[in-house]
C-alpha positions as CSV (number, residue, x, y, z in Angstrom):
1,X,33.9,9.5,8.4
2,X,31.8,12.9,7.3
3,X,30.0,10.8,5.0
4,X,29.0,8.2,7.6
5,X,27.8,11.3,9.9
6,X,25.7,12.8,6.9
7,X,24.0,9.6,6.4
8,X,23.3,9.4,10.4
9,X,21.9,12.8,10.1
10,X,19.9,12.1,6.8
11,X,18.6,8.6,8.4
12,X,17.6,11.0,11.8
13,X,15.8,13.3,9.4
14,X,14.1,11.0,7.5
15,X,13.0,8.6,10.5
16,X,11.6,12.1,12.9
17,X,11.2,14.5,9.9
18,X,13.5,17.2,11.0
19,X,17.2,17.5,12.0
20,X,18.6,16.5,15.5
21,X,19.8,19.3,18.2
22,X,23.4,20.0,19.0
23,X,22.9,17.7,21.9
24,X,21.1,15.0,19.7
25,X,24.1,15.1,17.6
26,X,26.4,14.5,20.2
27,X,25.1,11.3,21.2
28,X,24.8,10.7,17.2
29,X,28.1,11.2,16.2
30,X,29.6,10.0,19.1
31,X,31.3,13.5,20.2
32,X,31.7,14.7,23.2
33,X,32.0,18.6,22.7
34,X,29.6,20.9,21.2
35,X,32.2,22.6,19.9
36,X,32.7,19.4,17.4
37,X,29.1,19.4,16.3
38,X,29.3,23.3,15.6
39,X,33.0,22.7,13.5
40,X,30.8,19.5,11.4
41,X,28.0,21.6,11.1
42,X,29.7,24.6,9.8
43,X,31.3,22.3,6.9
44,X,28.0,21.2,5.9
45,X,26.5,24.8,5.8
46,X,29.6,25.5,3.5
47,X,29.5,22.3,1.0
48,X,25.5,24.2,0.8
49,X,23.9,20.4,2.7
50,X,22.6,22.7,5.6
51,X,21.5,26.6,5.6
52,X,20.7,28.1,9.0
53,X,17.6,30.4,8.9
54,X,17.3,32.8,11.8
55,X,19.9,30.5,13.8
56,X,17.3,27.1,13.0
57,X,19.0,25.0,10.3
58,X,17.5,23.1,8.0
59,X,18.2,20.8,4.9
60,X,18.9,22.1,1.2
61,X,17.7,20.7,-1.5
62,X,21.6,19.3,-2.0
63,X,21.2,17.8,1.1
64,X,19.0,15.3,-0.3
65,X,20.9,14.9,-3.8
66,X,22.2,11.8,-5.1
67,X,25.3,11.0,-6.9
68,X,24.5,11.1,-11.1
69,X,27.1,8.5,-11.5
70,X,26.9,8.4,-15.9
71,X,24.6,6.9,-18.2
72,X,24.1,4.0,-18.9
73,X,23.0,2.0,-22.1
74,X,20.0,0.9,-22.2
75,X,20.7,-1.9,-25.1
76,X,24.2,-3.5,-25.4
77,X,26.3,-3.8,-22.6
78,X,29.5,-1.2,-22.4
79,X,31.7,-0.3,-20.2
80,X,30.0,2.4,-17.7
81,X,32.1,5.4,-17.0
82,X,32.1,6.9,-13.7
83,X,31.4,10.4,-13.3
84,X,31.0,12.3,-10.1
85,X,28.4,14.7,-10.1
86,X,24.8,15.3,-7.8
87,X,21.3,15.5,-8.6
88,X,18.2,16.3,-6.8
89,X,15.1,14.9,-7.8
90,X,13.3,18.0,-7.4
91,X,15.6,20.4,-9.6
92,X,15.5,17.5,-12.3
93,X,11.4,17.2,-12.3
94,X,10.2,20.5,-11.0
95,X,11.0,23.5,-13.1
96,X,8.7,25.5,-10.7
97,X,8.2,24.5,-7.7
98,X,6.4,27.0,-6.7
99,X,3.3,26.5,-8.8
100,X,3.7,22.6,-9.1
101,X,2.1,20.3,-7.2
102,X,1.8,16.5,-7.0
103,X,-1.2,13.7,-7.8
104,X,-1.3,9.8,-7.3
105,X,-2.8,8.5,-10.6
106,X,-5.9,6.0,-10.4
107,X,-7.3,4.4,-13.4
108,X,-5.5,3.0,-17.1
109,X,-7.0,5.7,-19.6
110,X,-3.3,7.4,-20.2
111,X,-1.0,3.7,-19.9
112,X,-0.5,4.3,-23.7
113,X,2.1,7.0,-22.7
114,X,3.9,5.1,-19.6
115,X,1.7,6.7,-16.8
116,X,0.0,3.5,-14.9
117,X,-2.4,3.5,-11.5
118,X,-0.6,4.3,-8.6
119,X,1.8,6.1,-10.7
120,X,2.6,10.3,-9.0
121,X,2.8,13.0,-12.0
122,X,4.5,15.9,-11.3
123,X,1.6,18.9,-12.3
124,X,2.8,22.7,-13.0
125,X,-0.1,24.5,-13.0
126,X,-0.9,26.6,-16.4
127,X,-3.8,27.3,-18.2
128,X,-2.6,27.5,-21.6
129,X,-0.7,24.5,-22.3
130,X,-0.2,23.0,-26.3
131,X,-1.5,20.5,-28.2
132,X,-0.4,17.2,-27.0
133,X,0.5,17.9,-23.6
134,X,-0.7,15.9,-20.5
135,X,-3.2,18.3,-18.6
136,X,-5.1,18.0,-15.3
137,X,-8.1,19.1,-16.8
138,X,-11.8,19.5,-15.0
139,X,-14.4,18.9,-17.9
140,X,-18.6,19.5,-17.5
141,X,-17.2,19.7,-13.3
142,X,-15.3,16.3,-13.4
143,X,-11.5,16.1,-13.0
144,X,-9.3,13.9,-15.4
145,X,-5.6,13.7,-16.6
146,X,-5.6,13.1,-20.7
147,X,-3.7,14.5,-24.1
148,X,-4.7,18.1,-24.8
149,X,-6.6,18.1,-28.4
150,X,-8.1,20.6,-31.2
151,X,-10.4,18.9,-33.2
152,X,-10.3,21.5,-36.2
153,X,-13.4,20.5,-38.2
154,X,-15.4,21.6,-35.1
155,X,-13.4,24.5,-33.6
156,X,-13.4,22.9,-29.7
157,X,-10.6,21.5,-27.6
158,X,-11.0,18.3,-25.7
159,X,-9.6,15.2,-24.5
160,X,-8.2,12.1,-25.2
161,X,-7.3,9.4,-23.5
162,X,-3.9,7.0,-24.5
163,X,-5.8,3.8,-24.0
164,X,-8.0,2.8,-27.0
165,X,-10.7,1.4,-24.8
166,X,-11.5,5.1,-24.1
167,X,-13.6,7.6,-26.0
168,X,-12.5,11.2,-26.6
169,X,-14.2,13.7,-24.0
170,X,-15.7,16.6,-25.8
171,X,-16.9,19.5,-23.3
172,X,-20.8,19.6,-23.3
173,X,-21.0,22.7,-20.7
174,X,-16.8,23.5,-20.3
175,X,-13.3,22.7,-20.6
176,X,-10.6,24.1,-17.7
177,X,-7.3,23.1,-17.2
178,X,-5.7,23.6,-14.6
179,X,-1.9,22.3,-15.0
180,X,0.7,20.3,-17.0
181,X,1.8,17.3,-16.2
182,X,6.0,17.3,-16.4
183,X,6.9,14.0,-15.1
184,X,5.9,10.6,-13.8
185,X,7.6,9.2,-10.7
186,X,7.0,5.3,-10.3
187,X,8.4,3.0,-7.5
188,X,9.9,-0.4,-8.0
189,X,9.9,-2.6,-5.2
């Protein structure tokens, strides 16, 4: 019966983009005492689904978490164990969330490493990333995602795209990056 309530609450937030009042949550849970809203509450706050700031509550990260039931093979059928445990998207792709930041991809130059058009990549910004990495990089004032490269014989970064159809872009004026790409997110119908 908690369960069903959290998923009224998390369907409220989700449809108005913020939680319900005490008195909304009456009519939502079907209660008809404060008292029982402030008791359901209070158990949220303490499983750490809810936090109250200055008396306002809001969500935690948990609160949106889903169940990491196992893994799962990806070749030959086996038996799939069933373990317990809860995962938010955001502690699994954002080591920083402070300094990341998210794009919509457009175009098919970097397909040769899974990210397609339409596809969001998850950016930390840094300015010294490694050879290889996937950078948001603005090059002679133009903005791109592409592999980081040193081309040795001539002493110069650039970039290159994971599609063959595309040339490698070699600064004329400059090269700046500006983050890391540390995940792609893609929706399935």
């Amino acid at each position: 019966m908690v369960n069903d309530r959290l998923d009224i609450l998390k369907k409220f937030f989700k449809k108005n983009r913020r939680l319900p009042s005490y008195s909304e949550m009456l009519s939502l849970f079907g209660f008809s005492s404060k008292n029982a809203v402030f008791k359901l509450i209070n158990k949220w706050v303490e499983a750490n689904l809810l936090k109250k700031i200055n008396g306002k509550l809001s969500p935690t990260s948990r609160f949106f978490a889903l169940p990491l039931l196992g893994n799962i093979k990806a070749g030959f059928p086996i038996l799939a164990e069933e373990n317990k445990n809860y995962l938010t998207l955001d502690d699994y792709l954002i080591e920083d969330p402070s300094s990341s930041f998210l794009l919509k991809v457009s175009g098919d130059s970097m397909t040769g490493v899974g990210i397609f058009d339409g596809d969001i990549v998850v950016v930390e910004k840094k300015k010294a990333p490694t050879i290889g990495d996937i950078v948001l990089a603005q090059i002679d004032r133009e903005w791109t995602l592409k592999i980081f490269r040193k081309d040795r014989r001539r002493r110069i970064n650039y970039l290159e795209a994971a599609n063959p159809k595309y040339p490698p872009l070699y600064p004329h004026q400059e090269l700046q990056i500006y983050g890391v790409v540390k995940a792609v997110i893609r929706k399935f119908n």
